[in-house]
C-alpha positions as CSV (number, residue, x, y, z in Angstrom):
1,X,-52.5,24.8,33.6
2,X,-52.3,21.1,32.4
3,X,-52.8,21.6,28.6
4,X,-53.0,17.7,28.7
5,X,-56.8,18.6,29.6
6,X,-57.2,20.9,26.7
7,X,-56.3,18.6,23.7
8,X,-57.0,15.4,22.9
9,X,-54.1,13.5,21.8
10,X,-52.2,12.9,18.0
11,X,-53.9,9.6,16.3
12,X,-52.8,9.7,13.0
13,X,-51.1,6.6,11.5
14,X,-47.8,6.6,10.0
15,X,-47.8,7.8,6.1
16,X,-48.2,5.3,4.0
17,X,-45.7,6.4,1.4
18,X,-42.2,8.4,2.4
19,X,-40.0,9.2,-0.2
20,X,-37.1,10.1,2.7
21,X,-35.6,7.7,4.9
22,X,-37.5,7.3,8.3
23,X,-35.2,9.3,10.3
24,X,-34.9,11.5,8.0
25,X,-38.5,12.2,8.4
26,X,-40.3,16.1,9.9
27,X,-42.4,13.9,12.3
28,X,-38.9,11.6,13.6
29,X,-37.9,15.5,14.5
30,X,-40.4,16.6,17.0
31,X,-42.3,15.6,20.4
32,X,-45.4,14.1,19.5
33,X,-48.6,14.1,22.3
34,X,-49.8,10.6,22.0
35,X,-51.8,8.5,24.8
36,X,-48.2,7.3,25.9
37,X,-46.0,10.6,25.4
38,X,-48.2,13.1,27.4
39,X,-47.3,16.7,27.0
40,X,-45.0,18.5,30.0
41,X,-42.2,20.6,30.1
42,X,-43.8,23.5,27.7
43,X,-41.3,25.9,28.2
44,X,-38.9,23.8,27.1
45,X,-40.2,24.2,23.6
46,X,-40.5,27.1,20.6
47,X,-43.3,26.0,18.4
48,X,-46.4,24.4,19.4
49,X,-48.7,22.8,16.6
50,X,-52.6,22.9,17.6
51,X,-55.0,21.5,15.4
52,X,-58.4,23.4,16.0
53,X,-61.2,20.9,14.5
54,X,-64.1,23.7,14.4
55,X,-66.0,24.4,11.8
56,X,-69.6,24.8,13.2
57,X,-70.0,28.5,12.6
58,X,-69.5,27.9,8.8
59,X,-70.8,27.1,5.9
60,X,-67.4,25.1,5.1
61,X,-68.2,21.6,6.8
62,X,-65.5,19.3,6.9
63,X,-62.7,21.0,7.7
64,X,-62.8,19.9,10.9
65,X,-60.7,17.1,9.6
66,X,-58.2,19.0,7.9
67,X,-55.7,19.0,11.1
68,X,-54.8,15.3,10.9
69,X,-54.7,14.7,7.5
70,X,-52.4,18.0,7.0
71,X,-50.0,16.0,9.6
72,X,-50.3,13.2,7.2
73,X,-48.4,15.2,4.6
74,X,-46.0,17.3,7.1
75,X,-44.7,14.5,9.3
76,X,-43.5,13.2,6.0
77,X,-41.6,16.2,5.1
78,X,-37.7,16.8,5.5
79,X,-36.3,17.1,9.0
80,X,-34.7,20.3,10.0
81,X,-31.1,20.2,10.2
82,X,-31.1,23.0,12.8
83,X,-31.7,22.0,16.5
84,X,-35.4,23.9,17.4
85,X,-37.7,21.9,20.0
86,X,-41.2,21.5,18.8
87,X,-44.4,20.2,20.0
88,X,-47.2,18.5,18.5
89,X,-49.8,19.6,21.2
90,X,-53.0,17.7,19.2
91,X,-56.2,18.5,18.6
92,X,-58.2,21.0,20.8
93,X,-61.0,19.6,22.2
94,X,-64.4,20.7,21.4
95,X,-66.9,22.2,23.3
96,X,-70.3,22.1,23.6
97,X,-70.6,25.2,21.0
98,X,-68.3,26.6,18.9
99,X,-67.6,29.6,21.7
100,X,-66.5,27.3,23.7
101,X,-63.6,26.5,21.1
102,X,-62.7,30.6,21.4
103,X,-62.9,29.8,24.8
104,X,-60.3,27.0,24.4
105,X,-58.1,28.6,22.1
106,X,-57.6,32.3,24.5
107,X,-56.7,29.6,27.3
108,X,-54.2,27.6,25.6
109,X,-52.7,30.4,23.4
110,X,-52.3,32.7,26.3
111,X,-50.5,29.6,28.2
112,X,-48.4,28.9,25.6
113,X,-47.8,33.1,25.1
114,X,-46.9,33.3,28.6
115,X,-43.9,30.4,28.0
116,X,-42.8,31.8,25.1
117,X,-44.1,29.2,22.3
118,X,-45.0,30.3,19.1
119,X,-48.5,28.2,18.3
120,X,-48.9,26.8,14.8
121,X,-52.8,26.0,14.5
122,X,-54.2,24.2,12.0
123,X,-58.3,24.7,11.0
124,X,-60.8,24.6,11.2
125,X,-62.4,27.7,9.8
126,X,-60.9,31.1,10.3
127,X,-63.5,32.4,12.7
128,X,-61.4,30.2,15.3
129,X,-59.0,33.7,14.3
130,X,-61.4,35.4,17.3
131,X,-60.1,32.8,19.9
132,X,-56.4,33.5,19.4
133,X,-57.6,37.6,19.1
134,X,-59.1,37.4,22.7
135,X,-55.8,35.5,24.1
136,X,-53.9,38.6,23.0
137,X,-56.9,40.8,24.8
138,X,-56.6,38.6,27.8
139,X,-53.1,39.5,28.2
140,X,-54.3,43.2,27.5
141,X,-51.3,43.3,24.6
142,X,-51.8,46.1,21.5
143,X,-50.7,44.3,18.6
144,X,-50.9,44.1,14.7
145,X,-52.9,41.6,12.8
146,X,-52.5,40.6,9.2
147,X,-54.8,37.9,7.2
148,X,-54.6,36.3,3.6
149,X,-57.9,36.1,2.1
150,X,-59.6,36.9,-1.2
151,X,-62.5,38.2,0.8
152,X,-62.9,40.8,3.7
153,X,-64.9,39.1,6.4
154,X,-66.9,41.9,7.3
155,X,-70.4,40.9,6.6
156,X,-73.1,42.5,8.7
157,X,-73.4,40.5,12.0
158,X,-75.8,37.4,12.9
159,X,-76.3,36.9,16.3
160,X,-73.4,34.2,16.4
161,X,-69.9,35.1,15.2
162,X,-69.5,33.6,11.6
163,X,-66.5,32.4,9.6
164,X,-67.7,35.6,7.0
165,X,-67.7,38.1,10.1
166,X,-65.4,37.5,12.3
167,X,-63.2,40.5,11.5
168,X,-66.5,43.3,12.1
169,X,-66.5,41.7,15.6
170,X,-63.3,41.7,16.0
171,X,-63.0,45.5,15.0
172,X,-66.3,46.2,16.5
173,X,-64.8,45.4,20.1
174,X,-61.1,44.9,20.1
175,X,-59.6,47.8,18.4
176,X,-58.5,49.4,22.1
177,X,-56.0,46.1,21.3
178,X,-55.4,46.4,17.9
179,X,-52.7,48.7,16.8
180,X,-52.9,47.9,12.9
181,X,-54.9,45.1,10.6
182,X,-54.3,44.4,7.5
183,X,-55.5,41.9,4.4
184,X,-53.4,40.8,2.1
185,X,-54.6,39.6,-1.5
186,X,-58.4,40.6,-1.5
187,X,-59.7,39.9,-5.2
188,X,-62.0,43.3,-6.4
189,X,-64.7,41.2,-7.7
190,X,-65.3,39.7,-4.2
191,X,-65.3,42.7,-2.3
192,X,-67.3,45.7,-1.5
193,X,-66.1,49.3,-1.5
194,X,-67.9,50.3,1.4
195,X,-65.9,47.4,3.6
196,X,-62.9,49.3,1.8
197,X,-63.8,52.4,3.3
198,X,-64.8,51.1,6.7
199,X,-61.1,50.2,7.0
200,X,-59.7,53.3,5.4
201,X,-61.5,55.4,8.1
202,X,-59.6,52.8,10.8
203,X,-56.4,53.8,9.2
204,X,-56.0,50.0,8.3
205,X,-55.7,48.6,5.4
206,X,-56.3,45.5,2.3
207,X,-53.7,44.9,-0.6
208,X,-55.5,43.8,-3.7
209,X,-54.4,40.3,-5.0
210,X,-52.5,41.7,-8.1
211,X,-51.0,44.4,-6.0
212,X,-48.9,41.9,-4.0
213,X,-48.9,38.9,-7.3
214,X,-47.1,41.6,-8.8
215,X,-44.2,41.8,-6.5
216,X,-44.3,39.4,-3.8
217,X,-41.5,41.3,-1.7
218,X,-44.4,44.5,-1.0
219,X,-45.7,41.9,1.8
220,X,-43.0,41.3,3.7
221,X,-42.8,44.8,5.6
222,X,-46.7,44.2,6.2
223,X,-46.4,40.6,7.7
224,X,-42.4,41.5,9.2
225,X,-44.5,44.1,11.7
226,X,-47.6,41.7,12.3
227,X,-47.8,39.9,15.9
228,X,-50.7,37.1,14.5
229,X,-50.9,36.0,10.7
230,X,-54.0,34.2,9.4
231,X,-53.9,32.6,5.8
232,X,-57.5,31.6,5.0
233,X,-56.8,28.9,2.4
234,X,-59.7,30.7,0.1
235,X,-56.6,33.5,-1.1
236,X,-54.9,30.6,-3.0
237,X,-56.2,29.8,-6.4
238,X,-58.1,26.5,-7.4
239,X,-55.7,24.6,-9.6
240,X,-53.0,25.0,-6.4
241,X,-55.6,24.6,-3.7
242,X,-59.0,23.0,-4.8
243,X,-59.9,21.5,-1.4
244,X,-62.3,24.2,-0.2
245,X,-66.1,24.9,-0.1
246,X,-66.0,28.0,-2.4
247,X,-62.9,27.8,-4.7
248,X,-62.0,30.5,-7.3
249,X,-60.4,30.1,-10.0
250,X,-58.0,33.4,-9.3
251,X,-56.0,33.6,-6.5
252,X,-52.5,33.2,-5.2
253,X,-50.2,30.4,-6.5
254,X,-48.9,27.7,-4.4
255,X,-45.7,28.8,-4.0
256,X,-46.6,32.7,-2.9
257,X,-48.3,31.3,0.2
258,X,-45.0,29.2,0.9
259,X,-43.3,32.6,0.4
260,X,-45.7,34.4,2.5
261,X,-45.9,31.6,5.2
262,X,-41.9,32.0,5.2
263,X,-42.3,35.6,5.5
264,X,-44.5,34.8,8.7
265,X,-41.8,32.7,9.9
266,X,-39.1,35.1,9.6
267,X,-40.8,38.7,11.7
268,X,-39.5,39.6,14.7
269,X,-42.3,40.1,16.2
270,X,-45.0,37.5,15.4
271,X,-46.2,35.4,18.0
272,X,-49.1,33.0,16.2
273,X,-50.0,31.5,12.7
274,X,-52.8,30.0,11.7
275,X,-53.9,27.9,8.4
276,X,-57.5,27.7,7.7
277,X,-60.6,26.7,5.3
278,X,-59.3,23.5,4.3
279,X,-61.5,21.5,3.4
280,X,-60.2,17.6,2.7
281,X,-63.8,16.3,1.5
282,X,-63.1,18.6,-2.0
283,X,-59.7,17.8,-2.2
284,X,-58.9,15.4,-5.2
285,X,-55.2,14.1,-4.4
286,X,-54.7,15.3,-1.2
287,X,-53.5,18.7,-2.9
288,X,-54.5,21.0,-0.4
289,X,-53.9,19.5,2.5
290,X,-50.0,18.8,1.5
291,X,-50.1,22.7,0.3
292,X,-50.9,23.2,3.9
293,X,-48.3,21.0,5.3
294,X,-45.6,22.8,3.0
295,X,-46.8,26.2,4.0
296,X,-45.9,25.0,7.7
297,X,-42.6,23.5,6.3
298,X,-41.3,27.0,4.8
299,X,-42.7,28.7,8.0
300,X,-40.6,26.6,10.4
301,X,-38.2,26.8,7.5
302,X,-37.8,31.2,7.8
303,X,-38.6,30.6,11.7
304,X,-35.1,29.0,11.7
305,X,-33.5,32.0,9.5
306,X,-34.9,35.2,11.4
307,X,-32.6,37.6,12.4
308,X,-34.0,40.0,15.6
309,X,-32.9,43.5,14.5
310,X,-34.0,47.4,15.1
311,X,-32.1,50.4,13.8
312,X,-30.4,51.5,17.1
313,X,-28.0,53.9,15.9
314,X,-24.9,51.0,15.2
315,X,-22.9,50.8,12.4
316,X,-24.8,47.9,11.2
317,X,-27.7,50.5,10.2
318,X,-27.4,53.7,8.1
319,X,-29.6,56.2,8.3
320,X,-31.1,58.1,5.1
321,X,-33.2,61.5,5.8
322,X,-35.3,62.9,3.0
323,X,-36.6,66.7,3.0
324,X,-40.5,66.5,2.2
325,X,-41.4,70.1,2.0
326,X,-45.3,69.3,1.7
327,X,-44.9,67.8,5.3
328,X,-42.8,70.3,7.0
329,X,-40.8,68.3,8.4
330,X,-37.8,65.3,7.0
331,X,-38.9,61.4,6.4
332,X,-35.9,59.4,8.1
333,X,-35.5,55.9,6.6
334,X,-33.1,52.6,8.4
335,X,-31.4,50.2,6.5
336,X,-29.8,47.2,7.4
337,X,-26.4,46.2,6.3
338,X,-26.9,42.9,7.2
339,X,-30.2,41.2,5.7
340,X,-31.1,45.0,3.3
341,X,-34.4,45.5,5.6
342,X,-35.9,48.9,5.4
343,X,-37.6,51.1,8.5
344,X,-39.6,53.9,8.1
345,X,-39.7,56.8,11.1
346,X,-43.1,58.0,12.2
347,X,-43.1,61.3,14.7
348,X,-44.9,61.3,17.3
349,X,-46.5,64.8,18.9
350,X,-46.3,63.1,22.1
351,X,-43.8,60.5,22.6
352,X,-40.6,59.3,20.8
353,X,-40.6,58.3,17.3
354,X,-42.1,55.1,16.1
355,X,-40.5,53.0,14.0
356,X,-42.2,50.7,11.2
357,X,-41.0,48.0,8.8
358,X,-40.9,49.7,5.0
359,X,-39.6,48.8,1.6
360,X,-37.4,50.3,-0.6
361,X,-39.7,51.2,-2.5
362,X,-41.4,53.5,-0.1
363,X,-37.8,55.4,0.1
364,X,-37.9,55.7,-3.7
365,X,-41.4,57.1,-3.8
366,X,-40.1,59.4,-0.9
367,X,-37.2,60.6,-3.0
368,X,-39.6,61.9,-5.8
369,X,-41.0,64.4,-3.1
370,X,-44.2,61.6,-2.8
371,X,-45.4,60.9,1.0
372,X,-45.9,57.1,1.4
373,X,-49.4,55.5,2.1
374,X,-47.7,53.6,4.3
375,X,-46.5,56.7,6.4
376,X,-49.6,58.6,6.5
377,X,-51.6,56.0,8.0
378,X,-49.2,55.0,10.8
379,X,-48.9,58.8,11.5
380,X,-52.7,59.2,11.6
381,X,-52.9,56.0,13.9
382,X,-49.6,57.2,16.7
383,X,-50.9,61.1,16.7
């Protein structure tokens, strides 16, 4: 494949103000696709930025231009002062239709899957989620997905797929592929019960926004075991992120969505990210966009830090067992000595044990003879 084809190359000009010297400077630090510096050599990289400029299937116009002016504000970031080879792929071209943009994105993500690059896209809207879904179908991999949104996007299907139902289509005919979903930071005034329950029965799974405010740290099991993360730029409240179509004034603060854009950064297993529903034609200042650009920053930023670990019975995990007599049977917990990361154990009837990412706060509930809500839905799901 000759991604060359695929995306139309970086334009931007250089920032205008820099408060860093010029080599000192994020976009100085990477390989940038320009008409002179094609792209080649993929696998010689491990993070690909993509800018997706879709937003046709929304009522959000104008976020197709939120890719380049998010580079405006991340190319003038800090370098990293650890070596990691990164590519700024460009912007994907459009189709015809926004399908054709899914289309794009499960041929280019799957590419770029199959070398071993991690893509960082930039929206767009976050129905452009579905194309980077089917890439994982199109490799026929089971995996986990986790969003960030104040809203479930589950509303009863048009005939097109829709920034506000994207996730019914996805659930409608990809859950042979999906293992787990979970939302993160859904606001109760926003959402219905009944979407609540729709997941329930699917043994997934929403946080509510003052669940997680309330203690940050609850995500990072959620997001450690998730293979794509989504942040739809909606979750983030409108003093930190005004630049969208529907602002509220609740929401996450700046800061958490660094932290949970770090988070992304630092799992094991993930394998995309996306940033969507920024909208620059609302965005007095440039806020959002450079809120964007930092929440790339602090991903690249735990991307560098992750440590690759899984209890395997060394001395660098111990191993806690706790007798549930309303189960029958013992929960077995793994911490790590080196970074404090919790595992939970989930039996399986039919094949080994499965092991998920926990807190320690699942261990304490565990300990006062409660089962956690955590366990009972990944035992559901593997029996």
């Amino acid at each position: 494949m000759n991604l060359n084809d695929f995306f139309d190359p970086v334009g931007i000009e250089k920032p205008e103000i820099s408060f860093l010297r010029p080599n000192m400077e994020f976009g100085h630090n990477i390989y940038v696709h320009t008409p002179d510096n094609p792209i080649q050599n993929i696998a010689d990289y491990r993070l690909a930025l993509m800018g997706v400029p879709e937003d046709r299937n929304s009522g959000n116009k104008g976020c197709a231009s939120a890719p380049d002016q998010i580079r405006q504000n991340l190319f003038k970031l800090h370098k990293f002062k650890k070596s990691l080879k990164i590519i700024d792929l460009g912007n994907l071209k459009q189709g015809s239709k926004p399908e054709d943009t899914y289309f794009g994105l499960r041929e280019t993500v799957s590419y770029l899957f199959s070398n071993n690059v991690v893509p960082v896209i930039i929206g767009g809207t976050q129905d452009i989620s579905y194309g980077v879904i089917l890439a994982y179908e199109y490799l026929k991999k089971v995996i986990s997905f986790v969003t960030v949104d104040a809203k479930l996007d589950l509303k009863s299907m048009k005939e097109e797929i829709h920034s506000e139902n994207y996730i019914k289509e996805i659930l409608k005919n990809k859950t042979r592929f999906l293992f787990n979903y979970t939302n993160i930071g859904h606001q109760a005034c926003f959402t219905d019960q009944n979407d609540l329950e729709l997941l329930k029965n699917l043994y997934f799974d929403s946080y509510r926004l003052g669940q997680v405010r309330n203690n940050i740290k609850t995500a990072e099991p959620i997001i450690r075991d998730a293979d794509f993360v989504s942040i739809d730029f909606n979750a983030i409240k409108q003093a930190d992120s005004p630049g969208n179509f529907q602002p509220s004034p609740n929401g996450f603060y700046g800061e958490e969505i660094c932290q949970l854009s770090r988070y992304s950064g630092m799992s094991d297993q993930l394998s995309a990210f996306l940033l969507s529903e920024i909208n620059p034609s609302f965005d007095p200042g440039d806020q959002t966009s450079h809120l964007a650009a930092q929440a790339i920053w602090y991903f690249i930023d735990g991307f560098l830090q992750k440590k690759s670990e899984k209890p395997d019975g060394s001395e660098n995990f111990t191993k806690f067992v706790v007798n549930l007599d309303s189960v029958g049977h013992n929960l077995v917990f793994y911490k790590s000595e080196q970074t404090n990361r919790w595992w939970l154990e989930i039996p399986s009837v039919r094949n080994k044990p499965h092991l998920i990412s926990c807190a320690y706060e699942d261990y304490l509930q565990a300990g006062n003879q409660e089962i956690p809500d955590r366990w009972w839905r990944a035992y559901q799901k593997v029996n």
